[in-house]
N, CA, C and O atoms as a GROMACS GRO file, in nm:
protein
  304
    1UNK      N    1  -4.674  -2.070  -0.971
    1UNK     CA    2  -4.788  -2.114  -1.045
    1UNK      C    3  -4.806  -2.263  -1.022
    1UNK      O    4  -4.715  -2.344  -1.005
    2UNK      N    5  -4.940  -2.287  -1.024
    2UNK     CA    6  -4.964  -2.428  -0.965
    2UNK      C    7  -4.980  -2.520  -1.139
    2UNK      O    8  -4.983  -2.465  -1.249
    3UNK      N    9  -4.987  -2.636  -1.117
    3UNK     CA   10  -5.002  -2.726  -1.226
    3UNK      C   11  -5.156  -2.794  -1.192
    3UNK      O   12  -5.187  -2.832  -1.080
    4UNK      N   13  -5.234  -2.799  -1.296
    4UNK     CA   14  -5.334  -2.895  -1.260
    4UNK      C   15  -5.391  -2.978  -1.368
    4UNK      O   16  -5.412  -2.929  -1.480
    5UNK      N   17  -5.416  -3.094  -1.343
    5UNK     CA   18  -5.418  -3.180  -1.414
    5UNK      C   19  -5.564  -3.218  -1.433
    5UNK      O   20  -5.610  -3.252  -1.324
    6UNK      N   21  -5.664  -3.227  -1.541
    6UNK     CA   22  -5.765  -3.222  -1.537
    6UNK      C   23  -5.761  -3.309  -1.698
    6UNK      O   24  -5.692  -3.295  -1.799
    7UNK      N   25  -5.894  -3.417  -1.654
    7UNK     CA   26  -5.971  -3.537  -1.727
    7UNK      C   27  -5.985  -3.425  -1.886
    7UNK      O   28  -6.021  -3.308  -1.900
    8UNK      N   29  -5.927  -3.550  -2.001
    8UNK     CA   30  -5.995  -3.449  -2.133
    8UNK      C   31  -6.192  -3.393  -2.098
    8UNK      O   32  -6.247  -3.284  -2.111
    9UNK      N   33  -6.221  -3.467  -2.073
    9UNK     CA   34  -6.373  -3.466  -2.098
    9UNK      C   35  -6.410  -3.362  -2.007
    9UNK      O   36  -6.513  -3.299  -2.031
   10UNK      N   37  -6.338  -3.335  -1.902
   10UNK     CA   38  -6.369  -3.237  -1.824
   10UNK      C   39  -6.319  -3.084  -1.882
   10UNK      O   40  -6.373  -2.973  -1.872
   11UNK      N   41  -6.200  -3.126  -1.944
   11UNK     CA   42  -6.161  -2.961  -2.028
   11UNK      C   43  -6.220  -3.005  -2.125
   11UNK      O   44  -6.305  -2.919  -2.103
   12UNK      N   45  -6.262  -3.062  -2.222
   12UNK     CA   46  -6.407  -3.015  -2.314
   12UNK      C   47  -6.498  -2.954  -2.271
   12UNK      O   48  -6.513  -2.845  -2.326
   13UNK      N   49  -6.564  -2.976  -2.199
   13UNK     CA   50  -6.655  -2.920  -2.123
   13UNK      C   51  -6.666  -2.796  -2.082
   13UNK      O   52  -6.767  -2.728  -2.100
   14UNK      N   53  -6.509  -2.738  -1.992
   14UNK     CA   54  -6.480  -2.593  -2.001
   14UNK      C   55  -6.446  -2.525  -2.132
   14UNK      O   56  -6.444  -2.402  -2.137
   15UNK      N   57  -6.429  -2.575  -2.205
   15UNK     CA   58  -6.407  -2.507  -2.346
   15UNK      C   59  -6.548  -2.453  -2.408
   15UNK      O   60  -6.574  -2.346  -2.463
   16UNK      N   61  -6.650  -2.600  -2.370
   16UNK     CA   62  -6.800  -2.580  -2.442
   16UNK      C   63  -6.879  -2.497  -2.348
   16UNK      O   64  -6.987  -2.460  -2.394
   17UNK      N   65  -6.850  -2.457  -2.225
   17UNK     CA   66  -6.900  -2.352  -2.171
   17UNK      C   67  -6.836  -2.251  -2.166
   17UNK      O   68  -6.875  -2.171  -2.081
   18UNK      N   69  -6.703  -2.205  -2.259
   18UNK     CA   70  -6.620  -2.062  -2.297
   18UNK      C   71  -6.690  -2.045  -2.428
   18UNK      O   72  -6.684  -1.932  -2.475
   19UNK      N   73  -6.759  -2.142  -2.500
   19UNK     CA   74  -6.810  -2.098  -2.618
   19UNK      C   75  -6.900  -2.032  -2.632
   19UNK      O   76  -6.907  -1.920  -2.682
   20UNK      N   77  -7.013  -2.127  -2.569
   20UNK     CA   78  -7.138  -2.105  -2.541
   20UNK      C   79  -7.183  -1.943  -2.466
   20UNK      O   80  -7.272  -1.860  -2.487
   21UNK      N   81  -7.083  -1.952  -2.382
   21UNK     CA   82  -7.064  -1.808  -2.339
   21UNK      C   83  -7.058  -1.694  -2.455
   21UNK      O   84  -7.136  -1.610  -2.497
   22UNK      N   85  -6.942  -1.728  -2.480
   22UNK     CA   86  -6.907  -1.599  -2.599
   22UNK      C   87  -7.002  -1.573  -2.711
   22UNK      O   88  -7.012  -1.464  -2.767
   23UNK      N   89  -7.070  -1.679  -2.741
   23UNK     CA   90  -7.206  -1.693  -2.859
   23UNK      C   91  -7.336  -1.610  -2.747
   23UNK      O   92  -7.420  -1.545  -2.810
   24UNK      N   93  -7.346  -1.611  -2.651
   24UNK     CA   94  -7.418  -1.546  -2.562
   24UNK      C   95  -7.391  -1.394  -2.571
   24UNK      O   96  -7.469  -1.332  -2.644
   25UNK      N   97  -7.322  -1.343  -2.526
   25UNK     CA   98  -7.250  -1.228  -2.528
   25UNK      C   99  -7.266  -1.179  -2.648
   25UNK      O  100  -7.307  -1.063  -2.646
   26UNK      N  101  -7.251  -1.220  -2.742
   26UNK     CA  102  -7.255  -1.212  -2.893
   26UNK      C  103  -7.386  -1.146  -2.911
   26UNK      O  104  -7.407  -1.024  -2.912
   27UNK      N  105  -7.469  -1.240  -2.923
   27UNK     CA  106  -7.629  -1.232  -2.934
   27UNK      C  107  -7.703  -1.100  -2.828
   27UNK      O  108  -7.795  -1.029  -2.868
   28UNK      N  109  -7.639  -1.088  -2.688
   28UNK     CA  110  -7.688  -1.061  -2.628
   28UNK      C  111  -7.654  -0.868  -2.682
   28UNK      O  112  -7.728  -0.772  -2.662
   29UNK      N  113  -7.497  -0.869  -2.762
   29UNK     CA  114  -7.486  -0.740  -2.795
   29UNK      C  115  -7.526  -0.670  -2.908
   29UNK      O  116  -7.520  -0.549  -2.930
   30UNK      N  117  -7.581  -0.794  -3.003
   30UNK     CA  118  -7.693  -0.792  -3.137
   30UNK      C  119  -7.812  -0.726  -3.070
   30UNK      O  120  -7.876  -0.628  -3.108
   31UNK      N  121  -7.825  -0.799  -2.969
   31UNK     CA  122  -7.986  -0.768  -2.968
   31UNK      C  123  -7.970  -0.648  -2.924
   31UNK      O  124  -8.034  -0.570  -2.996
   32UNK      N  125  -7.882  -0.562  -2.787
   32UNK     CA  126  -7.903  -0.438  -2.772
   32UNK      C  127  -7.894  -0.339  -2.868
   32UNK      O  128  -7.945  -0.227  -2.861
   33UNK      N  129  -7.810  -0.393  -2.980
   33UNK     CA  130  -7.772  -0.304  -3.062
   33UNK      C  131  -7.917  -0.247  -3.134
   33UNK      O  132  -7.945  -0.127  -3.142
   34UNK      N  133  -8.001  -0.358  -3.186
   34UNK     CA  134  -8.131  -0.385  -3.261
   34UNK      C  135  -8.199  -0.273  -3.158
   34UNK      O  136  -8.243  -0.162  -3.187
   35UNK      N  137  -8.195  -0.343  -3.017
   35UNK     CA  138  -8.323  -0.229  -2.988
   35UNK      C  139  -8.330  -0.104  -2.935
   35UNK      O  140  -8.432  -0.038  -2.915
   36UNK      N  141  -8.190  -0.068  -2.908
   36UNK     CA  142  -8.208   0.084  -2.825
   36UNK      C  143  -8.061   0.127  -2.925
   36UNK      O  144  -7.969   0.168  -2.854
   37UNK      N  145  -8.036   0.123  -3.048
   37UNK     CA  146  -7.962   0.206  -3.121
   37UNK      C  147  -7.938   0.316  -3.149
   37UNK      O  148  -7.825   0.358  -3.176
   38UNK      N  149  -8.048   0.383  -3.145
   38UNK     CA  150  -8.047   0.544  -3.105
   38UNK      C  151  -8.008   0.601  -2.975
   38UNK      O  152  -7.933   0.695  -2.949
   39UNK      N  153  -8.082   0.518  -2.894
   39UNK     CA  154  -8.052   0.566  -2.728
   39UNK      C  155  -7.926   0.522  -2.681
   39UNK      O  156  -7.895   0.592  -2.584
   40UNK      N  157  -7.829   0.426  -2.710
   40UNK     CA  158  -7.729   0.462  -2.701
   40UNK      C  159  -7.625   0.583  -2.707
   40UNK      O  160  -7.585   0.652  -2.801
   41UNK      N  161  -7.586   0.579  -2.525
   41UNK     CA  162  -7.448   0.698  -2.576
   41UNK      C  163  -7.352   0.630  -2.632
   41UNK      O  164  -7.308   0.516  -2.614
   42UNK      N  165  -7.308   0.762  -2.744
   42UNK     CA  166  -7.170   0.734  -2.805
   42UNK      C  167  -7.033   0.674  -2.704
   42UNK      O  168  -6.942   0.608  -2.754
   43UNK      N  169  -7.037   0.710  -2.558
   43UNK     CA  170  -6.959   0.674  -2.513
   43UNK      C  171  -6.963   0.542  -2.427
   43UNK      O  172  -6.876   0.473  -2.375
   44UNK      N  173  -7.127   0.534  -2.435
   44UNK     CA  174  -7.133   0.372  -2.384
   44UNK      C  175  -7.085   0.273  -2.480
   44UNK      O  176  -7.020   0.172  -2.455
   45UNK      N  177  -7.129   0.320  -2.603
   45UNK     CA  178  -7.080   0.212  -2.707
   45UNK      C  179  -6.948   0.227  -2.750
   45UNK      O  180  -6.893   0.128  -2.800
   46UNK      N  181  -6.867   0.366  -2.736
   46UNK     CA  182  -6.719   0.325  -2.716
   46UNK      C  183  -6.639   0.172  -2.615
   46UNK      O  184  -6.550   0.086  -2.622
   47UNK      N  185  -6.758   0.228  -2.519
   47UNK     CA  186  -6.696   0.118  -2.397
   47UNK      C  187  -6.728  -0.021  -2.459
   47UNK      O  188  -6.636  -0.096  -2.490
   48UNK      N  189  -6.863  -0.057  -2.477
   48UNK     CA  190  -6.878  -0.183  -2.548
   48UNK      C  191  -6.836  -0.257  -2.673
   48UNK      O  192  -6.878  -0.362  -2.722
   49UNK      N  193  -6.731  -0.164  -2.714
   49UNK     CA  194  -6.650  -0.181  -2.837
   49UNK      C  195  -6.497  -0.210  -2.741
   49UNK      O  196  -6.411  -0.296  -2.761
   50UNK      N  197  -6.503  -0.130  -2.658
   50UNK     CA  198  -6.375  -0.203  -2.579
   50UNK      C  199  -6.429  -0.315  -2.499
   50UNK      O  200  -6.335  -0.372  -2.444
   51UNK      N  201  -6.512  -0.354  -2.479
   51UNK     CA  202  -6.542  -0.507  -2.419
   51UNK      C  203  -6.531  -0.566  -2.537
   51UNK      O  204  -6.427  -0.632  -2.542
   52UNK      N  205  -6.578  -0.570  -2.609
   52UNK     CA  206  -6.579  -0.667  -2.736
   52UNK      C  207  -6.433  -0.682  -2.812
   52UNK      O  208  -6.419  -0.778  -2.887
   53UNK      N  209  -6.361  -0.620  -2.801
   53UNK     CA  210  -6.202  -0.579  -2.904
   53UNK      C  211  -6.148  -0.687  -2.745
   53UNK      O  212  -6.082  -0.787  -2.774
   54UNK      N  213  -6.173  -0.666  -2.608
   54UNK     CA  214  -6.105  -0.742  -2.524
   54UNK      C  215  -6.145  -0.935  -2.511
   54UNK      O  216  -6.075  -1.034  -2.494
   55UNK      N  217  -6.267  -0.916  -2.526
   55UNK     CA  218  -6.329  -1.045  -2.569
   55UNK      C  219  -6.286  -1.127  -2.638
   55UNK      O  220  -6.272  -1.244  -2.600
   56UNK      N  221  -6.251  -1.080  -2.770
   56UNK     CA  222  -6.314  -1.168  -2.882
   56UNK      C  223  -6.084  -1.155  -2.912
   56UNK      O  224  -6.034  -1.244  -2.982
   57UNK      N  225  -6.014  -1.073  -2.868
   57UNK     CA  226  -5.878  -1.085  -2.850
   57UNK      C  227  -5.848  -1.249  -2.850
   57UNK      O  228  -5.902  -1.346  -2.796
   58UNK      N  229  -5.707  -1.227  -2.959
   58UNK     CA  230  -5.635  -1.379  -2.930
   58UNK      C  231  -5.557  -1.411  -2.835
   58UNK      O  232  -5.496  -1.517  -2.847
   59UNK      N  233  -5.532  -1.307  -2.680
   59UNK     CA  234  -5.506  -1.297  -2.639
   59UNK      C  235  -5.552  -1.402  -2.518
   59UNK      O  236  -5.670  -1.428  -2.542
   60UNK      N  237  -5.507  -1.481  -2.389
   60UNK     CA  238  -5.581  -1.558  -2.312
   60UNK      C  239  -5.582  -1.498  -2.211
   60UNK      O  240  -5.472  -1.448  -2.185
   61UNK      N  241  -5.712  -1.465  -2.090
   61UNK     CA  242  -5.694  -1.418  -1.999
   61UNK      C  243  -5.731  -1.562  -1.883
   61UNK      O  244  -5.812  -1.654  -1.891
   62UNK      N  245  -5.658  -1.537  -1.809
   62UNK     CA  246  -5.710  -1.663  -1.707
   62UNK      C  247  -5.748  -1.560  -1.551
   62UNK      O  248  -5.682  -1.458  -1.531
   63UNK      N  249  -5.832  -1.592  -1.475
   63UNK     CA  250  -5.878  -1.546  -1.357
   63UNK      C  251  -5.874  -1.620  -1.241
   63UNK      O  252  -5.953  -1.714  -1.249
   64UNK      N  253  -5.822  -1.615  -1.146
   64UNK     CA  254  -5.797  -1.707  -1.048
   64UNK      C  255  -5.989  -1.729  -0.915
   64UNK      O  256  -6.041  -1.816  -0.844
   65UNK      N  257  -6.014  -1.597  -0.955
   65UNK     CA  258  -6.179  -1.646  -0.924
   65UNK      C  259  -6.263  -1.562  -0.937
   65UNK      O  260  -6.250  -1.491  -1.036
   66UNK      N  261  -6.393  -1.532  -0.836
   66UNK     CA  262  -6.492  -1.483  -0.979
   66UNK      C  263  -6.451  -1.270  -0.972
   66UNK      O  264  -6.443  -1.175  -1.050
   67UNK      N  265  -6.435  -1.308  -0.784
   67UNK     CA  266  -6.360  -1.120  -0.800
   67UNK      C  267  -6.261  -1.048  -0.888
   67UNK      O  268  -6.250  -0.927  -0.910
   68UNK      N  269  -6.200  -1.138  -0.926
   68UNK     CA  270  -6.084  -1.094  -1.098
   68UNK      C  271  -6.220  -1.091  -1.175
   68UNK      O  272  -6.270  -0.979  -1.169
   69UNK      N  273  -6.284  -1.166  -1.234
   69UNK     CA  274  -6.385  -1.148  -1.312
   69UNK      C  275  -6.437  -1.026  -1.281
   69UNK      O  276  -6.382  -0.930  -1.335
   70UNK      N  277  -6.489  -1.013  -1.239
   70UNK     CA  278  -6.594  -0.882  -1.152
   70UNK      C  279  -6.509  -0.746  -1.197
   70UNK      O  280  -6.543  -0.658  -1.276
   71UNK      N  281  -6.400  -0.758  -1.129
   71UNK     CA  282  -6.286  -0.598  -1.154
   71UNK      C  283  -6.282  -0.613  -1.304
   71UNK      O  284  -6.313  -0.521  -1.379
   72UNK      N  285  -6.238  -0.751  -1.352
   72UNK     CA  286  -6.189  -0.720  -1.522
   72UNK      C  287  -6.302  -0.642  -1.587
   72UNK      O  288  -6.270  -0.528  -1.620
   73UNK      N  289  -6.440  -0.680  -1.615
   73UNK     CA  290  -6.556  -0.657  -1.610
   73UNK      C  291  -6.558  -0.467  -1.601
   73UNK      O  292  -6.565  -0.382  -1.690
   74UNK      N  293  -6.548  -0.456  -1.456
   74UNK     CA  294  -6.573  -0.330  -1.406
   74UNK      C  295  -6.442  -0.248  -1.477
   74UNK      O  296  -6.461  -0.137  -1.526
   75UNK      N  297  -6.309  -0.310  -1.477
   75UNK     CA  298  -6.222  -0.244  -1.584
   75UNK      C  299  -6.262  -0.182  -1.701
   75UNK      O  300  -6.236  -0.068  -1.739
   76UNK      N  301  -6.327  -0.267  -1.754
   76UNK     CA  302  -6.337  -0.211  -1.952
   76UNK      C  303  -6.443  -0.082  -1.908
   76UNK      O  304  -6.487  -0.006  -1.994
   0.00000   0.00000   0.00000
């Protein structure tokens, strides 16, 4: 494992775009919920209950680039 050393102001910054994100995501699963609540399958929204239980986890995931993203993603 590598060490890297990075400016506070620069990890603020990644923090305020892990937030901003997650308040996105948030909103973005309000709103589907609001408008196609019926048309949801039960088993899509199983799955989006397992994105969200993996999300919002106190758990930390780190990704070395965006194809980990992509599979984790395609995982849930």
């Amino acid at each position: 494992m590598n060490i890297i050393t990075l400016p506070k102001n620069e990890y603020q910054k990644i923090l305020g775009t892990q937030k901003a994100f997650e308040r996105s995501l948030m909103r973005l699963e309000k709103l589907i919920f609001q408008i196609a609540q019926d048309e949801i399958k039960p088993e899509y929204s199983a799955r989006l209950n397992k994105i969200e239980k993996q999300i919002t986890s106190e758990k930390v995931k780190r990704f070395k680039n965006k194809n980990e993203v992509k599979k984790f993603f395609a995982s849930l």
